[in-house]
N, C-alpha and C positions, 0 to 999 in steps of 0.2 A: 440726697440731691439727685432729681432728675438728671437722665444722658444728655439730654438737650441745655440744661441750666449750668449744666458743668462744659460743656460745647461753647457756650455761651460766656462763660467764665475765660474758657481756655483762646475762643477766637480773636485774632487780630487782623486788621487792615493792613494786604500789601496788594505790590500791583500784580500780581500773578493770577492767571486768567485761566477759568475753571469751564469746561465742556461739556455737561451731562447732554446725553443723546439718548432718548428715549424711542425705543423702537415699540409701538404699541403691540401688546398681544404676542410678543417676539419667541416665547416657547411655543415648542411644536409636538409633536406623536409620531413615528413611523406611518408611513403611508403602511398599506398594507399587501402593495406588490411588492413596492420597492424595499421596504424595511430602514429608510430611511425620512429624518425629520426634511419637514420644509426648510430647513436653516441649513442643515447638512446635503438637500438635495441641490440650494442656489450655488449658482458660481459668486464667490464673495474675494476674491483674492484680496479685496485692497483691506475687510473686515479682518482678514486671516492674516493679512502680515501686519496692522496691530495689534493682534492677540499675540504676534510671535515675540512682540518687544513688552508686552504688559505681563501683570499678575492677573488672573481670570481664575474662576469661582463660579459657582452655583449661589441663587440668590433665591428666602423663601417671603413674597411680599407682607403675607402677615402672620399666618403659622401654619406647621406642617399638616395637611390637608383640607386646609381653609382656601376656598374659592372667594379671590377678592374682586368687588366692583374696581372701576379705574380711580374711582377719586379713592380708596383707599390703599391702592395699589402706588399711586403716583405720589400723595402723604407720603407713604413710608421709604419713598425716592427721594425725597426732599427733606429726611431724617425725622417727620413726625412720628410718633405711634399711632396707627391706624386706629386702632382697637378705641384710644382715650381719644383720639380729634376725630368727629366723626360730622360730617356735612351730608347734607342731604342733596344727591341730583337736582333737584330744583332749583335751588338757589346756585348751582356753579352754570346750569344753563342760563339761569338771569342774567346770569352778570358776565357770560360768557358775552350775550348780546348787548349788554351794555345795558340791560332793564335797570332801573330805576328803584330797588328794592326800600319799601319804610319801614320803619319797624313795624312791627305788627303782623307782616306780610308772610303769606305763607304761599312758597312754588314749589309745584311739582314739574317734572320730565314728563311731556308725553310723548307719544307714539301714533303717529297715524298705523289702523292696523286695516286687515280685511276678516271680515265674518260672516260664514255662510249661511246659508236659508236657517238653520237652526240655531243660530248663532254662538259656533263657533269657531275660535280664531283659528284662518287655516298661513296666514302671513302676520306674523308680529309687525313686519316693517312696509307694510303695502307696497310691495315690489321695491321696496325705497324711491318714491314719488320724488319727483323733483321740487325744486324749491320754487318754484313757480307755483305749482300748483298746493303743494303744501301752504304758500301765502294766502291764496284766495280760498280757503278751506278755512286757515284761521281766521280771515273775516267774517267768514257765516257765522265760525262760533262767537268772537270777539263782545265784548259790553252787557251780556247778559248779568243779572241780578237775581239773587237769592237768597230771602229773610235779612235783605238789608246787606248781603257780602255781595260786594260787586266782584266780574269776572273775567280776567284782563286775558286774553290770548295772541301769543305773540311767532309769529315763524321762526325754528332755529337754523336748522339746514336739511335738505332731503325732505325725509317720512319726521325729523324730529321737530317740538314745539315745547313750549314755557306754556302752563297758565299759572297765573299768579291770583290767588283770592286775598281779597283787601278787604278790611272792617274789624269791626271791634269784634271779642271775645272767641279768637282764631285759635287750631292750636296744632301741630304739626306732628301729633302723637295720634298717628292714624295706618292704617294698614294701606297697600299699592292696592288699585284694581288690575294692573297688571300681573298675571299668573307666571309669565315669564316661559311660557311653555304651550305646543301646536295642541288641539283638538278641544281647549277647554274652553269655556266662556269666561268673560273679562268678569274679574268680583267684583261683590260689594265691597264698598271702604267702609270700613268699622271705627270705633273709634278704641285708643287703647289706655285712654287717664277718662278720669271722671269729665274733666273739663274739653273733650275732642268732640264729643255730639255734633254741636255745631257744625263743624267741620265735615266731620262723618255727614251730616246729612246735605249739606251745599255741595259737596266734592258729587255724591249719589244723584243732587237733581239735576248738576251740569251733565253728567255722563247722559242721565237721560235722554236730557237734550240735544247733546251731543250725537245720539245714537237716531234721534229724529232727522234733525239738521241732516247728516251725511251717510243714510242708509242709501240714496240713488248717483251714491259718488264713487261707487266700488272701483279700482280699489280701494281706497282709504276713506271705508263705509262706519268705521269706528277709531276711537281711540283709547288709548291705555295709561294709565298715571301710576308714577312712580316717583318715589323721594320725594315726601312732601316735608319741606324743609323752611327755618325759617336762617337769617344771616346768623354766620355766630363770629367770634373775635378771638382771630389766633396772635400771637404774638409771631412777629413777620422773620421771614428768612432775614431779610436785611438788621434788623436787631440779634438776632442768634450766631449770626456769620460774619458778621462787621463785615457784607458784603455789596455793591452795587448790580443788584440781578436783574434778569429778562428775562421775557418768553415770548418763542418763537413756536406760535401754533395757528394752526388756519382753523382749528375748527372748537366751534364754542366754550365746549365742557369744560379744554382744557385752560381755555384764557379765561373764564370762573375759576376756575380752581385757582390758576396762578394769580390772581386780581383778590383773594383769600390769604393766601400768604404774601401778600405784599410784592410779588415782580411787577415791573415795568413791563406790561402786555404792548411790544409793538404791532404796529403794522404791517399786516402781510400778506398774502395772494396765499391762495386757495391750494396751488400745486407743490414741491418738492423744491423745483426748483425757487420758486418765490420766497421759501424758505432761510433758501441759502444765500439769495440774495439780501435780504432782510441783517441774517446775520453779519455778511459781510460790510454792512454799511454802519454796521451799530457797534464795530468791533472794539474799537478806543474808547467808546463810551459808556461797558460794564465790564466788571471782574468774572461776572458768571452770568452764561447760558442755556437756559432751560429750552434744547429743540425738542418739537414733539412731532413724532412720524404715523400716522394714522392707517396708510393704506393696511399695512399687514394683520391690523386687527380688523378691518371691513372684509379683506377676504377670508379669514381664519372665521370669524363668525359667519359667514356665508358656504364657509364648508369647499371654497374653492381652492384647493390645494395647490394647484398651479399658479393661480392669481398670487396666491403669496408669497412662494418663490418668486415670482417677477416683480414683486413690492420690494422684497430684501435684494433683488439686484440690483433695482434703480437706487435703492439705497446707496448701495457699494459703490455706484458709477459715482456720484458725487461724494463721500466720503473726505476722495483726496481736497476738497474745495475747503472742507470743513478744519484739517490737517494742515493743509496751506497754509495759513494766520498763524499759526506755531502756538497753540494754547498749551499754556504750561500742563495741563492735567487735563485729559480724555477720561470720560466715563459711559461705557455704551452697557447699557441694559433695555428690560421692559418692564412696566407696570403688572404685569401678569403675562401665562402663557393661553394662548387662543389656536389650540388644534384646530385646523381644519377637518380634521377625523370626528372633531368632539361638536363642530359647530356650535362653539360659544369658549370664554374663559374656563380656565381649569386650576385643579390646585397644585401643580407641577410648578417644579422649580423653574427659576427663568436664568440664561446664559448673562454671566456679568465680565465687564475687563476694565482695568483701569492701567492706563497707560501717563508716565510722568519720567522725568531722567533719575526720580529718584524711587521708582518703586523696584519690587525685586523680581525681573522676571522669572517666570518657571518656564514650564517644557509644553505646555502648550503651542501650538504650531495653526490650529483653525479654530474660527471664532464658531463651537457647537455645543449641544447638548452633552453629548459625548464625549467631547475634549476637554469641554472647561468642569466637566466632572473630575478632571482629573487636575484641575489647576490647584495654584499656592493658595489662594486665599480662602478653598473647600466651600463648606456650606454657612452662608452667612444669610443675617436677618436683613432686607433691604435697606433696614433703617442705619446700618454699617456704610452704605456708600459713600454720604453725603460725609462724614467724621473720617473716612478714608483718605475722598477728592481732597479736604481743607488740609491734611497733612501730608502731602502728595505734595500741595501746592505752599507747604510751609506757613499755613496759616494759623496754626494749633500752637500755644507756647504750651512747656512743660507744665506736667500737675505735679505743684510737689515742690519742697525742699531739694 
């Protein structure tokens, strides 16, 4: 028996109200003056005195020195197996924006990017363009046609976008033109089953086109695809958990991902604090809340080491709001760690605490790298949180005679 099928077995329906807080990108590196992480250089007090009442741990999102993307990072937050449920960026961007996905349909993530006289990319994320101009960008590309696969382009937010290729004999087993990395040129899409050609070759004559269209729009003179993916069918949190969930996220990917496992994606404003409001409004009406915090992974990827201390501080400033409500079980982690030293995710453990009147604190004293190295609950698999929270919050019966 699967972990999840016996979870599932073991869960039951009470009213005790569960808080996962996802801090995106939340592991860090030593700066290299200071010798200390972004997490350990914020002022966090209000993080630090719930780590002072919780159990805290080291957490590895899918295995020890595997670099995970966020949708498999965020899975194994929400106690899938990364590795077995595996979605493709495309499809959480569709549905992030609410696209329309039919069967058949296959999306990838793009990127507005910039590429030089020689073309190559010297900006993955074209300064991250705003979404203004990112929309009128996608309408140049938008309704084009090829061998019969029409080619839907849709704005997500910033430099990001959805295209979705629609028609018959599609197949999603094909290689990113995104290299993922500065000075090379954007690849060919290959195909990787007998049956992806098709694909392979429509994916290669949009880019082309693509490359025509917005060569005099520097920056975001190119674009890049990745996770070409088509819908697939998980069995929902709310069936695993006998739970009634949400998700509190402003920004696409993550309300695709949760709109996958079955949360209730509310409504919400773009900033932290709309976040918080959101939740506060919605509080009597689920048992569990999925928040999702982004800033500290936009500056961790952009390599601004300071920007990301002041993301986990404004964190901390509202924390107490989130505490207020008196949810039976807190659980602050991240989907992965995003050094600003490394400028991008890394395979580095990420800081975890779970906070409940019935968990057993240890000596932990500050919510760090460092400290929760030293915590009760040691080094554990992400996919531990979610089967931790539900017994935290008495939702687990006994296995067993």
């Amino acid at each position: 028996m699967s972990k999840l099928n016996l979870i599932k077995e073991l869960s039951q329906a009470t009213p005790s109200k569960i808080v996962l807080l996802v801090i995106d990108g939340l592991g860090g590196l030593p700066h290299p003056e200071s010798g200390q992480t972004e997490l350990e250089t914020a002022h966090t007090p209000n993080l630090d005195e719930l780590a002072g009442k919780s159990i805290c741990g080291m957490s590895s999102p899918v295995a020890a020195g595997i670099t995970p993307g966020s949708a498999p990072g965020h899975l194994a937050l929400f106690g899938y197996n990364p590795v077995d449920c595996l979605i493709g960026r495309g499809v959480l961007e569709a549905l992030g924006i609410d696209f329309d996905l039919k069967p058949g349909d296959v999306a990838t993530r793009g990127n507005f990017c910039t590429v030089d006289a020689q073309g190559l990319i010297c900006d993955r994320r074209a300064g991250r363009v705003s979404s203004t101009v990112s929309a009128k960008l996608c309408a140049l590309l938008d309704g084009q046609e090829f061998e019969g696969i029409q080619v839907i382009v849709k704005p997500v937010k910033d430099h990001r976008l959805v295209v979705v290729f629609r028609g018959s004999g599609l197949s999603e087993k094909v290689t990113d033109s995104d290299p993922q990395k500065l000075g090379a040129a954007p690849k060919e899409v290959k195909p990787l089953a007998e049956d992806a050609g098709l694909m392979a070759r429509v994916a290669n004559q949009f880019l082309q086109f693509a490359a025509k269209a917005l060569k005099d729009h520097a920056p975001a003179n190119m674009i890049l695809l990745r996770g070409f993916s088509e819908k697939p069918c998980f069995t929902t949190m709310n069936e695993i958990y006998k739970l009634k969930t949400a998700a509190i996220a402003s920004y696409p990917m993550y309300r695709g991902l949760s709109k996958v496992v079955g949360m209730d994606v509310l409504p919400t404003g773009p900033t932290l604090n709309d976040e918080i409001a959101t939740y506060k409004a919605n509080f009597e009406k689920y048992d569990f809340f999925f928040i999702h915090v982004k800033a500290t992974d936009a500056a961790g990827e952009d390599g601004d080491f300071e920007r990301k201390v002041k993301a986990l501080e404004e964190l901390d400033k509202v924390l107490p709001e989130i505490l207020a409500l008196k949810p039976d079980v807190v659980a602050v982690s991240g989907d992965h760690s995003t050094p600003a030293v490394i400028e991008g995710h890394s395979w580095h453990e990420v800081p975890v605490l779970i906070y409940s009147k019935y968990c057993r604190p240890d000596k932990v004293c500050r919510f760090s790298e460092t400290d929760c190295l030293q915590g009760g609950l040691g080094h554990i698999p992400a996919t531990d949180i979610m089967p931790l929270a539900m017994a935290n919050a008495l939702k687990l019966g006994k296995f067993g005679a």
